[in-house]
N, C-alpha and C positions, 0 to 999 in steps of 0.2 A: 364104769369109770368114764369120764364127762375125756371127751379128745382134745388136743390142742385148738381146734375151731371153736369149739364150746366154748372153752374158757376164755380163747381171746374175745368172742361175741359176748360172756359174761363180764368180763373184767370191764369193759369200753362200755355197755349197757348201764354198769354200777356208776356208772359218771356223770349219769343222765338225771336229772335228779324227777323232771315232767316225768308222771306214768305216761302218759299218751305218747309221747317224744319217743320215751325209752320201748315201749311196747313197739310202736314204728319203724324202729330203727334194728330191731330184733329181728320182726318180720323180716325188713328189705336184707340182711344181713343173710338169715337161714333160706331166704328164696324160697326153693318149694318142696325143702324140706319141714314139713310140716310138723312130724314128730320132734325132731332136733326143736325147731319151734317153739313149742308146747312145753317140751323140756325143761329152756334156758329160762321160761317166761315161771314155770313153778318154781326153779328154783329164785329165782329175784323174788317172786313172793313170799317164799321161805326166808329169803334172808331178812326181808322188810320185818316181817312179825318176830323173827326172834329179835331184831334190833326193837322191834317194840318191847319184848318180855324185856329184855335185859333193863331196857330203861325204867319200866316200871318197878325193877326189885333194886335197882340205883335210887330211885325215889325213896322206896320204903325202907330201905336199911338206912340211908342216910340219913334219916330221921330218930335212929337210935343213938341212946346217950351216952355221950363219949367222942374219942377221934379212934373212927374206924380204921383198922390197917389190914388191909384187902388180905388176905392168904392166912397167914400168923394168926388170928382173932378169932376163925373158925371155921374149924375141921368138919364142923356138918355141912356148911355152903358146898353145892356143887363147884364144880370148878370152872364151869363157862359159865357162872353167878362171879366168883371171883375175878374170874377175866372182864368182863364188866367191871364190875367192882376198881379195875386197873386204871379204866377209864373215865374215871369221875374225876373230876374238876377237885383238890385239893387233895388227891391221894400220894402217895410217895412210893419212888422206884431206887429205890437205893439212897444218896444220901439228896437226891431230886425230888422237889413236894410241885407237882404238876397244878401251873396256876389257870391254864384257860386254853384251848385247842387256837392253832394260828394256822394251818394248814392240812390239805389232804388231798393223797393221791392215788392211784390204782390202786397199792397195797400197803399205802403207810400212814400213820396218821401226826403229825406235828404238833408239839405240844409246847408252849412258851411255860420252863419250869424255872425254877429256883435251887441252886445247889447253896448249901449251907454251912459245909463241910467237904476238906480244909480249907476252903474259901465262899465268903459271901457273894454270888453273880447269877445274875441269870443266863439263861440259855437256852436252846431250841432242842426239845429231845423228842427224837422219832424213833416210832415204835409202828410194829408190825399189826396191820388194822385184827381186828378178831374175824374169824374165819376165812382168814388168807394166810392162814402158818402153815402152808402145804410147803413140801421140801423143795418144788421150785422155787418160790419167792422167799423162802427164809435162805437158799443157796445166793439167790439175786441181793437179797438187801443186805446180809454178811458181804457181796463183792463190794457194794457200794460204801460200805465202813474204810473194808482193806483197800480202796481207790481213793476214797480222801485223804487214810492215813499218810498216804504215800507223796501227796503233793504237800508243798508249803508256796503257797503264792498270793500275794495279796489282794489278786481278786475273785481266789475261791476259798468259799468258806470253810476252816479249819474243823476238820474232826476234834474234841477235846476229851472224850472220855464214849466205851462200849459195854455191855455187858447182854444180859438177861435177866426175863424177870423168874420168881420162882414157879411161874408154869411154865416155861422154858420159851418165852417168845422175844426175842434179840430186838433191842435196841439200840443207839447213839448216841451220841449228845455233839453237837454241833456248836460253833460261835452263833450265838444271834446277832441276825444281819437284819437292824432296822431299816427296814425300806420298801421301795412299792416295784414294780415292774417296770424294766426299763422302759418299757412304750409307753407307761402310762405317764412316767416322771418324764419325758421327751414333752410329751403332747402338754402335760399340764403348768411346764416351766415354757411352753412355747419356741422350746430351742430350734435355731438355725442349723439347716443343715451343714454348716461347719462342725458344730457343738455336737452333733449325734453321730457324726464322723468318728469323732474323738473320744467320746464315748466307749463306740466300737470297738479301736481300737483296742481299747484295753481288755475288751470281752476275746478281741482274739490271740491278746497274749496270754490271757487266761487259757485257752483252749488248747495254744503251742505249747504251753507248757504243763498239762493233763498229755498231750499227746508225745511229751519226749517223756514221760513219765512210763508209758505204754498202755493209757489210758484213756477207749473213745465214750466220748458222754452221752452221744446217742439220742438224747432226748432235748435239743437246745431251743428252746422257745424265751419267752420275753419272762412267763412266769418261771422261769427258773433261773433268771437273772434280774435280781435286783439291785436298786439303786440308792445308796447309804451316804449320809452327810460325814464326812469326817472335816472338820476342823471348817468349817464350810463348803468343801470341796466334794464334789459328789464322786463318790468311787462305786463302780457298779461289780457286783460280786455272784460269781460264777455260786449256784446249789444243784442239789438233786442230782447227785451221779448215780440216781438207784437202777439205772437200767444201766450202766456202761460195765465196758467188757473190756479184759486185758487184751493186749494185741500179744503178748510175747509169754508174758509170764504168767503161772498158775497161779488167781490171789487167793484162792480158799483150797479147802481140801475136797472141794464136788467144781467140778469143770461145769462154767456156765453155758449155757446150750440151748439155742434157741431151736423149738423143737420143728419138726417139718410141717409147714401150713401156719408156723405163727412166727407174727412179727412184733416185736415191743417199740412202743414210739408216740407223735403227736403225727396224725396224717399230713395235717396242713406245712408240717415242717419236717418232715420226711422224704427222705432221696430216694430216687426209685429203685435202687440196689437194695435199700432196706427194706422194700415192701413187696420185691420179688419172691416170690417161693422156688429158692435156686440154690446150687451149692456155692454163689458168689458170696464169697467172704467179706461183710461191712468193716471196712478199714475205715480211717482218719480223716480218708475223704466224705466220707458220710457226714461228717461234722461241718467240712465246708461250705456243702449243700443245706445244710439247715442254718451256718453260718449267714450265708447268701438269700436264702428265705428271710432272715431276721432282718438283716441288711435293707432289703426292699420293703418292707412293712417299715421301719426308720425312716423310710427316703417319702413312702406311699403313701402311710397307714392303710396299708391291705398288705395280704398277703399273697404269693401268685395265684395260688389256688383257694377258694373260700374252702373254707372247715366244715361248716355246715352241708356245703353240697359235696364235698369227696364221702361223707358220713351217710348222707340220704343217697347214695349213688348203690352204695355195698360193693363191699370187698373187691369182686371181680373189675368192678369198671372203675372205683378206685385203682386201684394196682393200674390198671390201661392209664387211666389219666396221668399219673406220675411218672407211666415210663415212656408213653406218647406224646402225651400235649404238650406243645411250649408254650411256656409263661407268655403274655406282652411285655414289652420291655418296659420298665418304671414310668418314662417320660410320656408314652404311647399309653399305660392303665391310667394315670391321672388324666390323659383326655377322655377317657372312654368314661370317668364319673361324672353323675350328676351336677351340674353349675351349683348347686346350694351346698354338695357333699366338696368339692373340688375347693369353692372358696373357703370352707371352713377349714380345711387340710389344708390349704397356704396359709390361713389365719394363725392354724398353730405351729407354724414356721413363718413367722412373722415376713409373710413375700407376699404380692402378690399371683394370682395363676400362674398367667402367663410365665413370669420369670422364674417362679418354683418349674416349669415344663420343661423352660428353657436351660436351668441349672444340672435337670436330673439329665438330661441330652447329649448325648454323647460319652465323655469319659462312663461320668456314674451307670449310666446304661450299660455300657460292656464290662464294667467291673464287675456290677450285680446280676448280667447275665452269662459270665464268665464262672463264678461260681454258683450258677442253676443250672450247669451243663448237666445232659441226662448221658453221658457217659463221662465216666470220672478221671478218664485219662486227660479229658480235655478241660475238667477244670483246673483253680488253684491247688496246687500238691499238697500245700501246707498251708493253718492257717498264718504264719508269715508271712504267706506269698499273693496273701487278699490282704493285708495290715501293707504290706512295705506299697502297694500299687494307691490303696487308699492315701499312704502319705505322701508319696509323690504327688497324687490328685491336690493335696492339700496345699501343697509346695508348689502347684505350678508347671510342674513338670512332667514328660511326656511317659505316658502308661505303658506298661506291659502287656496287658488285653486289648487287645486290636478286633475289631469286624468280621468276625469268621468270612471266609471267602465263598465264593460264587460256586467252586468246586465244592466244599465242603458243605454247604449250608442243600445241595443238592442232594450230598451222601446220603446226610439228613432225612431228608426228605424222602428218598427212596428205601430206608430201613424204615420210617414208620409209616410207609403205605405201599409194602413189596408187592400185593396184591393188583393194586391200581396198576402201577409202574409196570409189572409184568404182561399186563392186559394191554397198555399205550406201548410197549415192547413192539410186542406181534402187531397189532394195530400199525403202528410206525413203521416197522419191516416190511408188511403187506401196502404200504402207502409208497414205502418206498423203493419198494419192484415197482408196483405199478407204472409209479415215477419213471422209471428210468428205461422201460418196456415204451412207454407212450414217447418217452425223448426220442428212441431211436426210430421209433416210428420216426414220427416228424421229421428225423434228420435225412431218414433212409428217404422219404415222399420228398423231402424240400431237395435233394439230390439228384433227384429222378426230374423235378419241373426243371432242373436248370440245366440236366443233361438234353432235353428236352428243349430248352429254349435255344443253345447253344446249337442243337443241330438242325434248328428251326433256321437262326442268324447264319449257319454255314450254308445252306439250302438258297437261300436267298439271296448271297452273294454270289453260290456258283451260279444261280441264274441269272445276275447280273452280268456276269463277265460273260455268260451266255451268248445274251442279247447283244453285250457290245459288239462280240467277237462277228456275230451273223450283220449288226448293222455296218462293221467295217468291210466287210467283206462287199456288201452291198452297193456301199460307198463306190470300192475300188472299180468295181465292173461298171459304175455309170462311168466314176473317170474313167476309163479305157474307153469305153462309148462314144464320151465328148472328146478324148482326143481323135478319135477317127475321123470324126465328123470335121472338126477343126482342119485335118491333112484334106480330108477331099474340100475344103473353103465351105463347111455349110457350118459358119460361126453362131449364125442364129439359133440353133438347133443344137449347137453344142453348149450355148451358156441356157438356153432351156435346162438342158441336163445339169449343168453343173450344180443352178440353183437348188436342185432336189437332193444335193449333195446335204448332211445336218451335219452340225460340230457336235462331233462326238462328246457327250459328259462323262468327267471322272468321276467313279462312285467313290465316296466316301469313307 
């Protein structure tokens, strides 16, 4: 039995449509597991050739006369011939005549059908791809029925009818939601970043209200919101809840479970909670985080982390990159593009560079890097709470997400490099004895020259007073000399003496 690693490397391989790409990314995937390797790579071959058979006996029956109806018509056909047979372009599932495939995903395939009965419309019906009806994705795609049923909101598309078919693979039927991908109807109408603001918003009342529902969607990328004309007014519409998971309540009778070592998702728009192999449980904020990814590819056109290199990286340094790296911030990635890629992304926000750098700067920057916080306590709680800060942006008025701080933006920094940080630790500690070992040095020596010079200056003035003391004394014995001399009359000989008498200097 193929592990949870197998199949998520198989499921993400099937999406590659290049052999070379897909064989590549298999390899970087299994590392240096060789056998695992060899494995995933026979079975993708396997699956390639029987999707050959099938098509070829699709060919050949549907050339028989009459209108073929898959199952009912004949009991000799195998029944992965049948199953095939489900998927042919004019066949019918109940009172739905399937007119032409319109999408396809990991495990579903979308079909723009026709219901006939009791009402003439068309509609979007998904159905479970052939050889992906294992009990985890038919438990997955039943949750994703009982998650639509349960929302009514205008900008997610309404479940309208479920069943199976009679080889027992579960279907939907879905509103058809005419439209193309929000980024690409953004880029292609040339809208101002006002306009893609607005936009947003509606995609994250859509979300707040999936999430009061107890409903995370998990999988929020651009192609699973599109963007539909109603009355000429563009309304962008939330799909694809095939991976979201109740927060509270049980929607099926199998508890969804994502198993250990695998994560369901889009890399490039995945929160690093959901790409941990941890017992953290992906709440509501996981949708913020891919909120804020979409957000920034709006504001960009890129997304923080390119797709293609988190995919050529494999798993391990994926997972690193999403729960390590920080994004650049919006205004900071538009400088870092190419001058012909840069003007063309202002082009289709009718700005110039410059002023497109200038606009994403500041507010837009901390709103959009506010919800790509890698710990989810410190992003938006709710999507209302990235909706009400974007209106006030719109309004003028002063934000909620402020500048992570000087202390904090360090925390940071020393949880994703505890290794460095503890090494500049000891390094630092050992700098700073040293430090303070050398201080007292210096203090203790410069203490010692000055006890030194002080008893140098005391030395020299007691030998000053010394000297005075012996030249006064010197003084007084000539005077008494020349007064003698003076009593016996020998004046001459007493101002001799006197003259040798010096006026004494006051030291200073």
């Amino acid at each position: 039995m193929a592990t949870s690693e197998q199949q998520e490397i198989f499921i993400a391989a099937m999406e590659i449509t290049d052999v070379d790409e897909r064989r590549k990314m298999v390899e970087r995937a299994c590392g240096a597991d060789v056998p695992m390797c060899e494995k995933i790579l026979e079975l993708l071959a396997a699956h390639a050739k029987a999707e050959d058979f099938f098509s070829d006996c699709v060919t050949a029956m549907a050339g028989l006369e009459g209108e073929f109806t898959p199952v009912s018509q004949s009991r000799a056909v195998g029944s992965a011939v049948q199953e095939a047979l489900e998927d042919l372009i004019g066949s019918r599932i109940g009172p739905y005549k399937l007119l032409q495939k319109i999408g396809e995903g990991g495990c579903g395939v979308v079909y723009l059908a026709e219901q006939e009965s009791p009402i003439r419309r068309r509609v979007a019906l998904k159905i479970i791809k052939l050889g992906m009806d294992t009990k985890s994705v038919i438990t997955r795609f039943e949750a994703e029925r009982q998650a639509l049923a349960l929302m009514d909101h205008p900008n997610i598309a309404r479940v309208l009818d479920a069943g199976a078919t009679k080889t027992g693979r579960p279907f939907f039927v879905m509103e058809l939601v005419h439209g193309i991908r929000i980024t690409e109807y953004c880029d292609g109408e040339s809208l101002q970043t006002r306009q893609r603001l607005e936009l947003f918003l509606r995609v994250c009342q859509a979300i707040q209200h999936a999430h009061q529902k107890g409903i995370i969607h998990r999988d929020i990328k651009p192609s699973n919101i599109l963007v539909t004309l109603q009355d000429g007014v563009p309304v962008p519409k939330v799909i694809d809840f095939g991976i979201a998971k109740a927060m509270e309540e049980k929607l099926t009778d199998f508890t969804v479970v994502t198993l250990h070592g695998h994560f369901i998702g889009t890399p490039a728009y995945m929160s690093p909670e959901q790409a941990q192999v941890s017992g953290l449980d992906v709440d509501t904020r996981s949708d913020i985080y891919s909120l804020g990814v979409l957000l920034y590819e709006l504001l960009t056109g890129k997304t923080p982390f390119d797709q293609k290199e988190l995919l050529a990286s494999g798993l391990d340094e994926m997972r690193r990159t999403l729960r390590d790296r920080e994004p650049y911030r919006p205004s900071v990635r538009l400088g870092s593009l190419p001058n012909t890629e840069l003007t063309m992304t202002a082009q289709r926000r009718h700005m110039e560079p410059p002023k497109l750098r200038s606009e994403l700067r500041g507010d837009l920057d901390w709103i959009v890097m506010k919800a790509l916080e890698k710990d989810r306590r410190h992003r938006y709680q709710t999507a209302n709470g990235i909706a009400l800060d974007i209106q006030r942006y719109l309004n003028n008025e002063a934000i909620f997400a402020r500048p992570p701080s000087r202390i904090y933006q360090l925390q940071k920094a020393i949880r994703r490099n505890k290794v460095i940080f503890a090494a500049a630790a000891v390094v630092t500690v050992a700098l700073a004895t040293s430090s303070v070992v050398s201080t007292w040095l210096f203090l203790a020596e410069r203490e010692a020259r000055r006890q030194a010079l002080k008893a140098e200056q005391q030395k020299n003035r007691l030998q000053q007073e010394t000297d005075h003391l012996r030249q006064d004394s010197e003084d007084n014995q000539t005077f008494l000399k020349a007064a003698e001399l003076f009593r016996r009359g020998q004046s001459a000989k007493a101002d001799a003496l006197l003259d040798q008498i010096r006026v004494p200097k006051i030291a200073p």
